[in-house]
Structures are given as structure tokens and as C-alpha cells.
PQR file with spaces between the fields and no chain letter, atoms N, CA, C, O and H, PARSE charges and radii, in Angstrom:
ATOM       1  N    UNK     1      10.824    3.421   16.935 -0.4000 1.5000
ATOM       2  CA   UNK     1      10.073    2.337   16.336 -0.0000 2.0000
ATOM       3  C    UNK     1      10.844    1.038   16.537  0.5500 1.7000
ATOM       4  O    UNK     1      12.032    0.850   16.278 -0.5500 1.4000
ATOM       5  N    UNK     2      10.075    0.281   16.981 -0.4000 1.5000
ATOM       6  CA   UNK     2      10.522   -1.121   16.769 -0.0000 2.0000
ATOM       7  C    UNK     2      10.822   -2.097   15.493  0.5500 1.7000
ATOM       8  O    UNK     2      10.072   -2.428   14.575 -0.5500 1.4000
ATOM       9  H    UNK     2       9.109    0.434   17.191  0.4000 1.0000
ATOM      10  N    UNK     3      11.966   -2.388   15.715 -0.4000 1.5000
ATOM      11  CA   UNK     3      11.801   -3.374   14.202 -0.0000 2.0000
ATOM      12  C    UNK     3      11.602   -4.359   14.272  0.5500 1.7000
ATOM      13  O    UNK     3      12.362   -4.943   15.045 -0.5500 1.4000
ATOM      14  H    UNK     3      12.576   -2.119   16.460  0.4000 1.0000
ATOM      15  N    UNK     4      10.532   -5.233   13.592 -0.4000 1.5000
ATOM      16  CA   UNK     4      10.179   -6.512   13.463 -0.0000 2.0000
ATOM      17  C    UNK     4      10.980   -7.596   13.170  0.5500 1.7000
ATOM      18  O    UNK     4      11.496   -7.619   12.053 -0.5500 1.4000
ATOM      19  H    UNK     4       9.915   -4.758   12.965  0.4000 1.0000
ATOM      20  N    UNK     5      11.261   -8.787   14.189 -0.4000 1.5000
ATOM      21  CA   UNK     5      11.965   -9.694   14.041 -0.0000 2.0000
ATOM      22  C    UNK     5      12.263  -10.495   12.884  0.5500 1.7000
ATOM      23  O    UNK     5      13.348  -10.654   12.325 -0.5500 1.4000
ATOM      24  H    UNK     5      10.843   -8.768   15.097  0.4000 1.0000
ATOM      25  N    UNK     6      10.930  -11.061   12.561 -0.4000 1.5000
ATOM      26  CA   UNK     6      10.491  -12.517   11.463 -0.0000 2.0000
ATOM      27  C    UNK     6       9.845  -11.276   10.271  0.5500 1.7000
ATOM      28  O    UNK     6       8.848  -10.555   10.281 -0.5500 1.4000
ATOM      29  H    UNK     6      10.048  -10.931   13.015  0.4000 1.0000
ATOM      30  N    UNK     7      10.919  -11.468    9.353 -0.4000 1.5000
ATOM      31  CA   UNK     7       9.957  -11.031    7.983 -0.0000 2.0000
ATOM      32  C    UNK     7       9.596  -11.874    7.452  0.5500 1.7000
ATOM      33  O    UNK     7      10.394  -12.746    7.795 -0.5500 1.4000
ATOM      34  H    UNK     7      11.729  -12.054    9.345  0.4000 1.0000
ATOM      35  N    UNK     8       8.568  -12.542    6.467 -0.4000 1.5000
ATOM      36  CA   UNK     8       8.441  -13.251    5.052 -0.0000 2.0000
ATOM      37  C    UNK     8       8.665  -12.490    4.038  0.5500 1.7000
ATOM      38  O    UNK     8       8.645  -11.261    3.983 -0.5500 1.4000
ATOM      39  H    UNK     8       7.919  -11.833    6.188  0.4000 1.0000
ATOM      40  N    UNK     9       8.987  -13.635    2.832 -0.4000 1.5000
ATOM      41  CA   UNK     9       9.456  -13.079    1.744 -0.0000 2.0000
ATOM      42  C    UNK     9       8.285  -12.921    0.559  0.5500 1.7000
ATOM      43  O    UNK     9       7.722  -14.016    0.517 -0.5500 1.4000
ATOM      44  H    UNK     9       9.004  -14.634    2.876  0.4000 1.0000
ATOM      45  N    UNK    10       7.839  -12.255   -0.165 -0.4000 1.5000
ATOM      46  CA   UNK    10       6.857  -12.491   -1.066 -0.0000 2.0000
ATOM      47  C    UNK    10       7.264  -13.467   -2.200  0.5500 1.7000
ATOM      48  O    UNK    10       8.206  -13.675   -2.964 -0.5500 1.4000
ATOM      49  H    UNK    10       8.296  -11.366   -0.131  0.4000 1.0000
ATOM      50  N    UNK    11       5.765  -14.060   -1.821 -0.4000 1.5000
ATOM      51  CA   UNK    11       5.632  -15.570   -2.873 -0.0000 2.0000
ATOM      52  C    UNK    11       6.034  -15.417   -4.050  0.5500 1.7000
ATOM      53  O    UNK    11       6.360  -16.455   -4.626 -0.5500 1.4000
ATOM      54  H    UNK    11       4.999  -13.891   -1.200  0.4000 1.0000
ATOM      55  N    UNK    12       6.196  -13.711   -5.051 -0.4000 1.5000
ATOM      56  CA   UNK    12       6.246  -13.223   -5.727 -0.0000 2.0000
ATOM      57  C    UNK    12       7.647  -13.418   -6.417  0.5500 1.7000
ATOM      58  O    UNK    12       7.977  -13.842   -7.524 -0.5500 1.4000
ATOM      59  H    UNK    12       5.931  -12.868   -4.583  0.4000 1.0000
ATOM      60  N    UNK    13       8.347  -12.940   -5.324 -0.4000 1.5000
ATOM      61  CA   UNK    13       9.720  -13.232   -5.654 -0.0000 2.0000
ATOM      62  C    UNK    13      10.190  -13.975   -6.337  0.5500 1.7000
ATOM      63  O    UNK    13      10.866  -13.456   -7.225 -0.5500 1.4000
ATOM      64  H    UNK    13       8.080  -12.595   -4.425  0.4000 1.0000
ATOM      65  N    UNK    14      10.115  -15.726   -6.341 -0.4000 1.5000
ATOM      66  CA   UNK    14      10.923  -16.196   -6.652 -0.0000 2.0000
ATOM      67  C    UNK    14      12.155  -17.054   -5.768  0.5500 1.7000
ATOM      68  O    UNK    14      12.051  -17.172   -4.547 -0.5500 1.4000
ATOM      69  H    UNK    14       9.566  -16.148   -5.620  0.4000 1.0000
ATOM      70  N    UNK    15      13.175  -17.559   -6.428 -0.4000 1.5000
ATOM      71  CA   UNK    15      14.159  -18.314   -5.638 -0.0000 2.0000
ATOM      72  C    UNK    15      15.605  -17.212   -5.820  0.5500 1.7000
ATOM      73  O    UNK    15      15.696  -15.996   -5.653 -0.5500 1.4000
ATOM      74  H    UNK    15      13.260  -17.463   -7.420  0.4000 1.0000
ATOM      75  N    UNK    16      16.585  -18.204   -6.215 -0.4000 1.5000
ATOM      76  CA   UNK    16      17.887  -17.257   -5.667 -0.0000 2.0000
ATOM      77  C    UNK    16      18.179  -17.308   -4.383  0.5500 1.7000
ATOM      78  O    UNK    16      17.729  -17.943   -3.429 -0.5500 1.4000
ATOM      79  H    UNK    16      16.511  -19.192   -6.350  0.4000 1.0000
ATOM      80  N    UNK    17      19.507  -16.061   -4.614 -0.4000 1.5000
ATOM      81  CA   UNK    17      19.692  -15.721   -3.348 -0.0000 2.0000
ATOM      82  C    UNK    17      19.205  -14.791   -2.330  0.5500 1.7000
ATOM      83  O    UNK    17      19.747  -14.240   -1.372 -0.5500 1.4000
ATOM      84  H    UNK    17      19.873  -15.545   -5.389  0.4000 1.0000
ATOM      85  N    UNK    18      17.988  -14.778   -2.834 -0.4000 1.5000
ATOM      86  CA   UNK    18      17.197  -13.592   -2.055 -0.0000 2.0000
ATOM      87  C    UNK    18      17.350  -12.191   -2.209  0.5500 1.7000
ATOM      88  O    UNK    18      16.731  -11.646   -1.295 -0.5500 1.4000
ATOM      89  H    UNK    18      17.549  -15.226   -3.612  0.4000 1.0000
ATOM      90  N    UNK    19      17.817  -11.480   -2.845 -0.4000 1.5000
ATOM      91  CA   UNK    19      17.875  -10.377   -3.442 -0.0000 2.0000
ATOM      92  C    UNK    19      16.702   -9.819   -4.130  0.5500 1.7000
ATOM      93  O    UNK    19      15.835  -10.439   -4.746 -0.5500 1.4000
ATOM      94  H    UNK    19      18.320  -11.922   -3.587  0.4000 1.0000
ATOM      95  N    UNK    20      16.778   -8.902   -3.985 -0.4000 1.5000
ATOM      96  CA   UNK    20      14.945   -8.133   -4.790 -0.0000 2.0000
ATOM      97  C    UNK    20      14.354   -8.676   -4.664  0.5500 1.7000
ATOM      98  O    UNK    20      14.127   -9.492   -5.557 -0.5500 1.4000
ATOM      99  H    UNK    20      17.482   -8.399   -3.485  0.4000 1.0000
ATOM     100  N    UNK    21      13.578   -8.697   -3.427 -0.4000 1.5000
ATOM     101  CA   UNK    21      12.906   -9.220   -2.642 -0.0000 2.0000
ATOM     102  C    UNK    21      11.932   -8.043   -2.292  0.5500 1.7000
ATOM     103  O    UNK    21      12.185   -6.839   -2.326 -0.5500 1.4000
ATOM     104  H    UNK    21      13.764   -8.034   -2.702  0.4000 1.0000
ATOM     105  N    UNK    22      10.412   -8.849   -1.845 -0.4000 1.5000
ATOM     106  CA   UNK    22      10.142   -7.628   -1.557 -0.0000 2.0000
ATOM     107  C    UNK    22       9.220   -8.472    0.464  0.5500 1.7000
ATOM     108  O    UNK    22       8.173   -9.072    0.707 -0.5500 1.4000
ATOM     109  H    UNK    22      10.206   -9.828   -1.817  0.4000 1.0000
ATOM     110  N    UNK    23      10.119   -8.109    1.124 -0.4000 1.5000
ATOM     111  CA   UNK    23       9.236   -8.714    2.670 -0.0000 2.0000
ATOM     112  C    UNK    23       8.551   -7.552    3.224  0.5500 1.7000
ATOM     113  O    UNK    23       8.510   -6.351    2.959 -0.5500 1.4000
ATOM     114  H    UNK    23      10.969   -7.622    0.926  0.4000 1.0000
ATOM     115  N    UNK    24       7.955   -8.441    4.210 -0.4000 1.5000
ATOM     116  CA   UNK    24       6.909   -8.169    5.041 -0.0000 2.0000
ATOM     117  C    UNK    24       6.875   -8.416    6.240  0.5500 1.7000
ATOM     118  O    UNK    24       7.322   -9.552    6.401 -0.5500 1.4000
ATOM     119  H    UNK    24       7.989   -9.417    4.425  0.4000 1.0000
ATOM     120  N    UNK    25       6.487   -7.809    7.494 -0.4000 1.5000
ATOM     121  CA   UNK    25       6.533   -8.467    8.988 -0.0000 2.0000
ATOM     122  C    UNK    25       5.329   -7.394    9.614  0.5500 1.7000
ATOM     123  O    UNK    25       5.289   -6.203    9.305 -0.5500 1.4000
ATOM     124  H    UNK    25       6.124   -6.886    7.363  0.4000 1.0000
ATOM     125  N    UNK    26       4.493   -7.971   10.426 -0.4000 1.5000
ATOM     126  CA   UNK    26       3.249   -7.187   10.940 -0.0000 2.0000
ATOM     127  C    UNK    26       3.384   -7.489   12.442  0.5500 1.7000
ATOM     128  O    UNK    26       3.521   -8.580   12.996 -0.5500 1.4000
ATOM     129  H    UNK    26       4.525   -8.939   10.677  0.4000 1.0000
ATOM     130  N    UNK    27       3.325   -6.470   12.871 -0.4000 1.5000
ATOM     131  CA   UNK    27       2.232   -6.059   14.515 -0.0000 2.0000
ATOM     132  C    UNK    27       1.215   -6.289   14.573  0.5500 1.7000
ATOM     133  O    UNK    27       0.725   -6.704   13.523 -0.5500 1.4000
ATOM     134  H    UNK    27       3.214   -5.584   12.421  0.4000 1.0000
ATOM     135  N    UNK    28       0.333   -6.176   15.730 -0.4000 1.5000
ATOM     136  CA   UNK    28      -0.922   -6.402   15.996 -0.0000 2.0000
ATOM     137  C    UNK    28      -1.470   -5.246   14.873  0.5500 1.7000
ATOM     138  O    UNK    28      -2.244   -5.530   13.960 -0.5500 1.4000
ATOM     139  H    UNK    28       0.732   -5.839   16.583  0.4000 1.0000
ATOM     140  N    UNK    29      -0.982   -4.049   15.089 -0.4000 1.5000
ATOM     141  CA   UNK    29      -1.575   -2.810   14.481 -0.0000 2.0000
ATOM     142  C    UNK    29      -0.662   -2.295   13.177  0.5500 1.7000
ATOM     143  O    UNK    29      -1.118   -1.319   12.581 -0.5500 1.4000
ATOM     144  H    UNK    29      -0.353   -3.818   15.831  0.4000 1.0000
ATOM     145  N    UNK    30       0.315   -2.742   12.795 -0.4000 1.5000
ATOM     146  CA   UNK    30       1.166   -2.114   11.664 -0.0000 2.0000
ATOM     147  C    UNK    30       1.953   -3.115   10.899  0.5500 1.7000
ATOM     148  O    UNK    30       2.582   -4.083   11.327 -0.5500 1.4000
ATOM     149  H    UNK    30       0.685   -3.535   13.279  0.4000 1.0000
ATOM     150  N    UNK    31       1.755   -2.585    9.380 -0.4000 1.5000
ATOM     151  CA   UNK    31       2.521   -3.848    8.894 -0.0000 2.0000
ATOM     152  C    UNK    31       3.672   -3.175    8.231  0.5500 1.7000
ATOM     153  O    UNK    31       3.702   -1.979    7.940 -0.5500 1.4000
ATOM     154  H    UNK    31       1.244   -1.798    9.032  0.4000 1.0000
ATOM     155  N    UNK    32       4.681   -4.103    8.001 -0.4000 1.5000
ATOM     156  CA   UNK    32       6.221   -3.555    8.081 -0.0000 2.0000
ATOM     157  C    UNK    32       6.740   -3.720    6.142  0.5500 1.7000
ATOM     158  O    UNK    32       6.924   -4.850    5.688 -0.5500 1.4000
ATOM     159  H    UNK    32       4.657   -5.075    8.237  0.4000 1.0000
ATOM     160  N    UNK    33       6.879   -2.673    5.382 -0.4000 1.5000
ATOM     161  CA   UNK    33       7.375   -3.719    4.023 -0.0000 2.0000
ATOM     162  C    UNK    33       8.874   -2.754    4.274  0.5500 1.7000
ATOM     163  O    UNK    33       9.088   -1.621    4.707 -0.5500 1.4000
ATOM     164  H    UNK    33       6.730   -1.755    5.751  0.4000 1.0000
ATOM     165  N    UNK    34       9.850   -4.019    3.679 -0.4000 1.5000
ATOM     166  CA   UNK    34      10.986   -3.308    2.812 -0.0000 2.0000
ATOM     167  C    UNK    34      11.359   -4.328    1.447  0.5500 1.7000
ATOM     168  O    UNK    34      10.697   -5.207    0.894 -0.5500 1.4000
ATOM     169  H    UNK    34       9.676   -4.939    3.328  0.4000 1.0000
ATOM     170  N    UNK    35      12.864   -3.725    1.161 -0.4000 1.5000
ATOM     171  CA   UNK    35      13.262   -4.669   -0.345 -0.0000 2.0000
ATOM     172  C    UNK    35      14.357   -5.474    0.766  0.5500 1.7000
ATOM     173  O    UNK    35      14.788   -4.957    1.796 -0.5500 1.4000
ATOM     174  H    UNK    35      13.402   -3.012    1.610  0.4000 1.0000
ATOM     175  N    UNK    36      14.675   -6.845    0.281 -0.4000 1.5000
ATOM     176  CA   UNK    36      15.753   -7.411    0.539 -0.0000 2.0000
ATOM     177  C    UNK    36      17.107   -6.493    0.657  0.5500 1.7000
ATOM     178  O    UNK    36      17.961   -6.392    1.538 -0.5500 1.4000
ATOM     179  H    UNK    36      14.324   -7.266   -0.556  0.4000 1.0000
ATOM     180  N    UNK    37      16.954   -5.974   -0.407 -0.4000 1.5000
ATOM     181  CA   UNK    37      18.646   -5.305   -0.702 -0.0000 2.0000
ATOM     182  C    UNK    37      18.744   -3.924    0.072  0.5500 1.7000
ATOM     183  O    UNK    37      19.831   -3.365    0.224 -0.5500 1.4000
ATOM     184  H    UNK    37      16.260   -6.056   -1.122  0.4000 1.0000
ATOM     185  N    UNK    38      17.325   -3.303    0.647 -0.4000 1.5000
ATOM     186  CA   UNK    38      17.515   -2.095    1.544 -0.0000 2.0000
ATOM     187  C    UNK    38      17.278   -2.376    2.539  0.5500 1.7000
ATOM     188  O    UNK    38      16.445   -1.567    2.945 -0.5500 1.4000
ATOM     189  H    UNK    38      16.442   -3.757    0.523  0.4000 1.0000
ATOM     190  N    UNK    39      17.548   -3.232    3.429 -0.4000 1.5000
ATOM     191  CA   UNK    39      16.399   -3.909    4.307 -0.0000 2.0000
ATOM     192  C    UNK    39      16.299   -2.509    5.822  0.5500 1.7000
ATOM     193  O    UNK    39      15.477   -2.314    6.717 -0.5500 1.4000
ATOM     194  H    UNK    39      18.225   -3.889    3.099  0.4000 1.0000
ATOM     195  N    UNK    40      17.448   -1.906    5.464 -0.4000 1.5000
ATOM     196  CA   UNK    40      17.573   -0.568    6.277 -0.0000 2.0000
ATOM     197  C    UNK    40      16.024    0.315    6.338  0.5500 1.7000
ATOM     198  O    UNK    40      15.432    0.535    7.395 -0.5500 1.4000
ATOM     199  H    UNK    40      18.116   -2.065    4.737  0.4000 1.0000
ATOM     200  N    UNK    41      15.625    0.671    5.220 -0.4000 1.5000
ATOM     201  CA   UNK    41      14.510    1.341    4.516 -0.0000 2.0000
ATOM     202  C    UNK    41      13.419    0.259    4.726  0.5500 1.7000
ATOM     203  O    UNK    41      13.332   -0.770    4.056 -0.5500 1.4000
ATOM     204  H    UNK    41      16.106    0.492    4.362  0.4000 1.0000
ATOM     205  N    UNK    42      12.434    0.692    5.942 -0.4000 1.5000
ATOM     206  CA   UNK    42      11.061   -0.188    5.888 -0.0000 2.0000
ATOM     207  C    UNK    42       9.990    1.063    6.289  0.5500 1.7000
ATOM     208  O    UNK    42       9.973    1.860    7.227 -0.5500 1.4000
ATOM     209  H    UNK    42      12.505    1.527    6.487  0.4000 1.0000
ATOM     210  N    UNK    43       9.088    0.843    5.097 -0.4000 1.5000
ATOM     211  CA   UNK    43       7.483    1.354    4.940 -0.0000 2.0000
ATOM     212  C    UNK    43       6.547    0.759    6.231  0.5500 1.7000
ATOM     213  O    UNK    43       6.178   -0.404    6.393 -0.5500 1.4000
ATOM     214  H    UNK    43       9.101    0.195    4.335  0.4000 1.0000
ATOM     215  N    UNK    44       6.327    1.754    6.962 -0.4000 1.5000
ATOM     216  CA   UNK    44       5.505    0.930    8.034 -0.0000 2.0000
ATOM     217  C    UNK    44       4.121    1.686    7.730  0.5500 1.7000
ATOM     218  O    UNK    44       4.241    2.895    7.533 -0.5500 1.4000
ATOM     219  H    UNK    44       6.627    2.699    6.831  0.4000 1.0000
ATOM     220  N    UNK    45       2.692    1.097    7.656 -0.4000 1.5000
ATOM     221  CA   UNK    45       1.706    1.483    7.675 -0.0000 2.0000
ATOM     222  C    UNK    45       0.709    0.400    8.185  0.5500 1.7000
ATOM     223  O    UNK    45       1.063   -0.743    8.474 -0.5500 1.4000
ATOM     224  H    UNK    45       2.595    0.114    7.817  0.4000 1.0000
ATOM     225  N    UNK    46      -0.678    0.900    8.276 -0.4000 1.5000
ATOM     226  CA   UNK    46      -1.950    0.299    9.266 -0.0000 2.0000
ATOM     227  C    UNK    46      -2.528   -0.642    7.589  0.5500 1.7000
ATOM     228  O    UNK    46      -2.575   -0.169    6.454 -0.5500 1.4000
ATOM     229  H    UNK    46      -0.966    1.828    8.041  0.4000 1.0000
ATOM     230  N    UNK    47      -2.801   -1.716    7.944 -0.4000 1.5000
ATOM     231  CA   UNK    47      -3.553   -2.680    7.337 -0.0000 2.0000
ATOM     232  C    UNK    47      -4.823   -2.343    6.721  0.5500 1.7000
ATOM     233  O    UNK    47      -5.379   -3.254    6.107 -0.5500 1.4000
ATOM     234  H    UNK    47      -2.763   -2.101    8.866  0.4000 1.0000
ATOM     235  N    UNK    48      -5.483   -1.017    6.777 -0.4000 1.5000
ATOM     236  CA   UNK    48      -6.472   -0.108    6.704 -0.0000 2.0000
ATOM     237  C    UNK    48      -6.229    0.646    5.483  0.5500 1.7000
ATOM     238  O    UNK    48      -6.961    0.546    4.498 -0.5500 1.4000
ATOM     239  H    UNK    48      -5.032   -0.278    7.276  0.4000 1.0000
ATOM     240  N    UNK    49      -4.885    1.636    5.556 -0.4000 1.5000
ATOM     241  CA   UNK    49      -4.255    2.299    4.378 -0.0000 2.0000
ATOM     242  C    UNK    49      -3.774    1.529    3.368  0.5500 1.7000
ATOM     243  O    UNK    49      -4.221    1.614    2.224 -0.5500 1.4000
ATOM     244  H    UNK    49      -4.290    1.717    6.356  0.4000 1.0000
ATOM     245  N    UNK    50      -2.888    0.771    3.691 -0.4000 1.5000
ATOM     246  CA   UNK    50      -2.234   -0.878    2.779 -0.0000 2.0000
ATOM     247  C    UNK    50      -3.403   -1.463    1.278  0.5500 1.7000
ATOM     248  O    UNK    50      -3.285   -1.579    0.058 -0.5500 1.4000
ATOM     249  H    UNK    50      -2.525    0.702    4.621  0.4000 1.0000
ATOM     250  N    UNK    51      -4.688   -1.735    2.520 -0.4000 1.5000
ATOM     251  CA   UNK    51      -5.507   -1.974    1.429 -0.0000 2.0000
ATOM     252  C    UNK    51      -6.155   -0.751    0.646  0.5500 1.7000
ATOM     253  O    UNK    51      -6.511   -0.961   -0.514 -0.5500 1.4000
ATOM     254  H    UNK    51      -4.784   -1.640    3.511  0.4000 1.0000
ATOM     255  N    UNK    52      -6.336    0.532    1.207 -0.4000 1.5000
ATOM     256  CA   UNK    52      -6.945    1.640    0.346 -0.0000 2.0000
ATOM     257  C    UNK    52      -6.059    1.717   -0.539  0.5500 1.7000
ATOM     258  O    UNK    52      -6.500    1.928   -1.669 -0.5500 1.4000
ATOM     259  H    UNK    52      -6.047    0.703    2.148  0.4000 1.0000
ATOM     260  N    UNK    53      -4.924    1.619   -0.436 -0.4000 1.5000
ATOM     261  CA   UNK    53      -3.975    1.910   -1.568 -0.0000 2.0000
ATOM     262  C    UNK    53      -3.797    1.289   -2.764  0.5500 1.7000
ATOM     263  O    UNK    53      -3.550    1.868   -3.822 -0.5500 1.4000
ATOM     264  H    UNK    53      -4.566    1.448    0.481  0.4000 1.0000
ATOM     265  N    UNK    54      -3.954   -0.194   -2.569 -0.4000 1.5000
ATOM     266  CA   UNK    54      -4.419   -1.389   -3.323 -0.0000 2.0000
ATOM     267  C    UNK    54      -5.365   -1.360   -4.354  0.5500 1.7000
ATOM     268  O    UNK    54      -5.412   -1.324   -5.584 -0.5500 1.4000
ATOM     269  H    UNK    54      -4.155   -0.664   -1.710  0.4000 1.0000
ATOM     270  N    UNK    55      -6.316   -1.397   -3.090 -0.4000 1.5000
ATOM     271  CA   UNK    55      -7.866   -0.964   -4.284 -0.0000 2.0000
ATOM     272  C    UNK    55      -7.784    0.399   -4.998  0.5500 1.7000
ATOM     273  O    UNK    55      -8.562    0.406   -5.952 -0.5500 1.4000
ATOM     274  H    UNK    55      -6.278   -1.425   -2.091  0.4000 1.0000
ATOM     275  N    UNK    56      -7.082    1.598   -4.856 -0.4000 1.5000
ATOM     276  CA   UNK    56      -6.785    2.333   -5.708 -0.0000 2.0000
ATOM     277  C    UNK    56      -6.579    1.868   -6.769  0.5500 1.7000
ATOM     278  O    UNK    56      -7.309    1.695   -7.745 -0.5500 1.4000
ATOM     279  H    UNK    56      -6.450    1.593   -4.080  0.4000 1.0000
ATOM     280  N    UNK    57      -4.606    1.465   -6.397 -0.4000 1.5000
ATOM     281  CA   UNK    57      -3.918    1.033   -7.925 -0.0000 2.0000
ATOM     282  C    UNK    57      -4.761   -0.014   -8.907  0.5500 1.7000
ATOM     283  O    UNK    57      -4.486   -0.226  -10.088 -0.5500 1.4000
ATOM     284  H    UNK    57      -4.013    1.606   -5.604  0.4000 1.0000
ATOM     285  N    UNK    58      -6.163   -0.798   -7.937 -0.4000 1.5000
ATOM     286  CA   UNK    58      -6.875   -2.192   -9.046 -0.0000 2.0000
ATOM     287  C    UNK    58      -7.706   -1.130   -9.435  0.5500 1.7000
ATOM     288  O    UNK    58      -7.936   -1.360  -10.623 -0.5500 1.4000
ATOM     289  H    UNK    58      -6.386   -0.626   -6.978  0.4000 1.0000
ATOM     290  N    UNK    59      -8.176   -0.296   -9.177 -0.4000 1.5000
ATOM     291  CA   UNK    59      -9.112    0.477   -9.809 -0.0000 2.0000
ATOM     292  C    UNK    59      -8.924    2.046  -10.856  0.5500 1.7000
ATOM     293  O    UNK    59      -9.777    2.716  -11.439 -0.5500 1.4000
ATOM     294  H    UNK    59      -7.989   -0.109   -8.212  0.4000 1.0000
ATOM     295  N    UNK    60      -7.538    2.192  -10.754 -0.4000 1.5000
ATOM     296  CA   UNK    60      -6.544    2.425  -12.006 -0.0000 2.0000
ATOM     297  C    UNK    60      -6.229    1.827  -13.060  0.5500 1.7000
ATOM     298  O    UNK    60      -6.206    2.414  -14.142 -0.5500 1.4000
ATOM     299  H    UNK    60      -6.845    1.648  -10.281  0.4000 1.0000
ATOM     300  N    UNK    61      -5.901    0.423  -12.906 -0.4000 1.5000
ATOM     301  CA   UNK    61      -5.621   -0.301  -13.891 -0.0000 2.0000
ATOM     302  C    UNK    61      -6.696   -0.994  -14.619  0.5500 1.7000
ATOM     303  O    UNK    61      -6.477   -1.709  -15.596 -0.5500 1.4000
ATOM     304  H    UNK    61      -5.919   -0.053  -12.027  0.4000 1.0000
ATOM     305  N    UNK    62      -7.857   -0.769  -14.125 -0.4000 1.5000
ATOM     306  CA   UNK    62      -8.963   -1.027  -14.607 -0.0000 2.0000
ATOM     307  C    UNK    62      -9.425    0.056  -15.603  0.5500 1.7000
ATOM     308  O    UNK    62      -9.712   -0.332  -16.735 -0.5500 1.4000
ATOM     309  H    UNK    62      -8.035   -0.188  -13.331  0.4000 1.0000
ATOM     310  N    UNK    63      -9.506    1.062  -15.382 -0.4000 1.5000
ATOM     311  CA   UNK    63      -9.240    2.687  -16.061 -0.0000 2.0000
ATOM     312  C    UNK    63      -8.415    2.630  -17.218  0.5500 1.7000
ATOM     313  O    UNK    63      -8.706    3.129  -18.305 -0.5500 1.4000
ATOM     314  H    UNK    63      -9.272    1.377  -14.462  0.4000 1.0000
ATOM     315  N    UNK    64      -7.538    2.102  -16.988 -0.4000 1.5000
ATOM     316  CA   UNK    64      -6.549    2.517  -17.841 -0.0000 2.0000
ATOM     317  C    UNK    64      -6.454    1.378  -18.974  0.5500 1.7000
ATOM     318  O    UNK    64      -5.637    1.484  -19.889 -0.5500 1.4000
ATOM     319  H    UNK    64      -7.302    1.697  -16.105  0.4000 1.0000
């Protein structure tokens, strides 16, 4: 696997020194997440699953 050059950082985050972080970097076909502090450890999946997974967890917390 290739690793993606340019991550962004989520807007989420915050400032600092970048630590617990949570980035992102995409392919045409796969998008890349890890944490700042593991940056070793990256979740690669299709933009397809990403969002099924999403609309799961919003439709859990709606449940719940």
C-alpha cells in the first residue's frame, strides 16, 4: 500500500501542537484516516463504507 503524502487535520481538533489529532488523506478510490500520535496505524477504506458507517452511528444515536 501506498502511503499518502498530504494529510489534513480535522477541523475538529483544535490548535496546539498537533497531537490527538485525528487526519485524513484520500486517493481517487480510498480514503486514508489515522491519529496524529500513531500516525504509523492508518484505516484505509472506500468513501462508500466511510459513509455507511456514519449513517449507522447517526442513526444509533438517534435510537438511543
Amino acid at each position: 500500500m501506498t502511503t499518502p503524502d498530504i494529510w489534513q487535520k480535522s477541523s475538529f481538533s483544535g490548535g496546539g501542537d498537533g497531537s490527538n489529532c485525528l487526519e485524513l488523506a484520500s486517493t481517487p478510490t480510498t480514503l486514508h484516516l489515522r491519529e496524529s500520535d500513531t500516525p504509523a496505524t492508518i484505516l484505509t477504506t472506500t468513501p462508500t463504507a466511510l459513509a455507511n458507517l456514519l449513517a449507522g452511528i447517526r442513526t444509533l444515536r438517534q435510537l438511543g
